[in-house]
C-alpha positions, 0 to 999 in steps of 0.5 A: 522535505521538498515534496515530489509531484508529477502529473499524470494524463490519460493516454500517457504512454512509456515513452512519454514525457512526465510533466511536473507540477509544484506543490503550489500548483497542487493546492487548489484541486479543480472541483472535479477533483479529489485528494486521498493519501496512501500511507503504508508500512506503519509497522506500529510498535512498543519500542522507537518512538512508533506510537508518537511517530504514526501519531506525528504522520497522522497530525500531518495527514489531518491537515491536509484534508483528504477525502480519504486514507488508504493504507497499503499493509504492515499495520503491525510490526510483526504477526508473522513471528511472535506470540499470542501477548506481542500479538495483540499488543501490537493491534492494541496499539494501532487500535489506540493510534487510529483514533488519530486520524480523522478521515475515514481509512480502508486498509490493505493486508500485508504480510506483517499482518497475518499471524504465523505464516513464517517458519519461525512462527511461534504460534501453530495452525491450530491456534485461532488467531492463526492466518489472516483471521484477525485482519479479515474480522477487524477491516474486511468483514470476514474478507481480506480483499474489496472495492469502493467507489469515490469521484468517479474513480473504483478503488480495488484493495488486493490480498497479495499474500499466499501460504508458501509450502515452507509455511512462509508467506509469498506473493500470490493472488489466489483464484478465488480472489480472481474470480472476485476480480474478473466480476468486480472489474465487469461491473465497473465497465471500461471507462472507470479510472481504477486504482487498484493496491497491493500490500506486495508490488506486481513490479519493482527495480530496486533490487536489482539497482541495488544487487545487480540486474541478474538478482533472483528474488524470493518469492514473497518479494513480487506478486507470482503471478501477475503475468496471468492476469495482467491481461485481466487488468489491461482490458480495463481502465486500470490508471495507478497501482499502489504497493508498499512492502518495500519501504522505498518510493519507487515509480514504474510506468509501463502503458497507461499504467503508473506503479507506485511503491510508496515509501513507509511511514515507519522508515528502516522499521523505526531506525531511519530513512530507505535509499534517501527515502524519508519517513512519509506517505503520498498524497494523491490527487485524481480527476475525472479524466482519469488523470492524476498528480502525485507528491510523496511527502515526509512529516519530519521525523526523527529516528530514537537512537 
């Protein structure tokens, strides 16, 4: 598919213009460059092709040569709802596709990858691989949340999913992870461009596109209580938030700040595209200034009727 790419200056405002640039033009990084791909919602699976298909996304992704990969959540098809031998067959399998991909990856949790949280849920509180045990232990030593540093840019990688008193999940940044937050963002100091990623979006339009401008939305569909610590994130150099969940490439820009949802690797779960969205992932190119490009871009796959 043609890819889509805009650039991105410091300082732009809502109502300021976005000027384009052409996939060509994104070849040649300037040296104080870097490029990194987000790619979200694998949901890896036995069934539909999944393995071949993140394999397929992954070949593309190795061609391209980034500095890194983030992933934005949904790992697995499903830890919410299913029992102990689905469960580890599904990180059986991600386990198998990730010695695929060759530049280093920093995963985000979403809420496929927490096991139980669902009142459907076959798997009890009491057993060990209840909660987010099995993700904090494989990718975020013993934590669900961290930050790193690469070309002049923070990266802050959030947990945005919370127990919900029905037993599901919603979308929540809980306080302790806040008070991590406040002390990482005091660190970095003003000036660092940030980019920050969130498996559930702080904000989204496509619901109400799609159902109407009054939709009420559930509560594991935006992060609750963004409204409490936006103020946090505005008093920083906070330049691209990147979520997943919602399987759609969708952009919000509001102040200086770009929200990216960023499509799904795995489609429709594995059966086709999203509103037009192909199966893919974004590739993102930053600069020093604080300034960015971006291109969502499909690696042509083919739904297994």
């Amino acid at each position: 598919m043609p890819s889509l790419s805009r650039r991105h200056f410091l300082g732009t405002a809502l109502a300021a213009p976005v000027i384009g640039a052409s996939a060509s033009s994104l070849a040649s990084p300037r040296p104080s460059s870097f490029e990194f791909v987000f790619l979200t919602d694998p949901h890896i699976q036995p069934e539909l092709g999944a393995v071949e298909g993140v394999k397929q996304c992954f070949a593309k992704v190795n061609e391209m040569k980034p500095a890194f990969v983030v992933t934005g959540g949904d790992l697995i098809m499903d830890a919410l709802a299913v029992g102990e031998a689905r469960l580890h067959r599904q990180w059986e399998l991600w386990d198998e596709v990730m010695k695929t991909l060759q530049p280093t990856a920093y995963h985000t949790i979403g809420n496929h990858d927490v096991c139980g949280w669902s009142p459907k849920s076959v798997l009890k509180n009491d057993h060990a691989d209840y909660g987010k045990k099995l993700f904090a232990d494989r990718y975020g030593t013993g934590r669900t949340y961290r930050s790193f540093d690469h070309g002049g840019w923070h990266f802050i990688l959030l947990d945005s999913i919370a127990l919900g008193e029905d037993g599901g999940y919603k979308g929540w940044i809980d306080d302790a992870q806040l008070a991590w937050l406040q002390g990482d963002l005091e660190k970095v100091g003003r000036q660092t461009p940030i980019t920050l990623v969130t498996h559930i979006p702080f904000y989204s339009v496509w619901h109400q596109v799609i159902q109407g401008p009054q939709i009420t939305l559930g509560l594991g569909a935006l992060v609750g209580n963004v409204r409490e610590f936006r103020k946090l994130l505005a008093a920083y150099n906070l330049r691209l938030v990147l979520s997943g969940h919602g399987h759609i490439s969708e952009r919000i820009q509001f102040d200086q700040v770009t929200y990216l949802q960023g499509g799904a690797v795995s489609g429709m779960w594995w059966k086709g595209p999203v509103h037009g969205n192909p199966e893919g992932f974004v590739h993102i190119t930053c600069h020093q200034d604080g300034s960015f490009e971006d291109r969502y871009i499909g690696y042509d796959w083919a739904p297994r009727r």
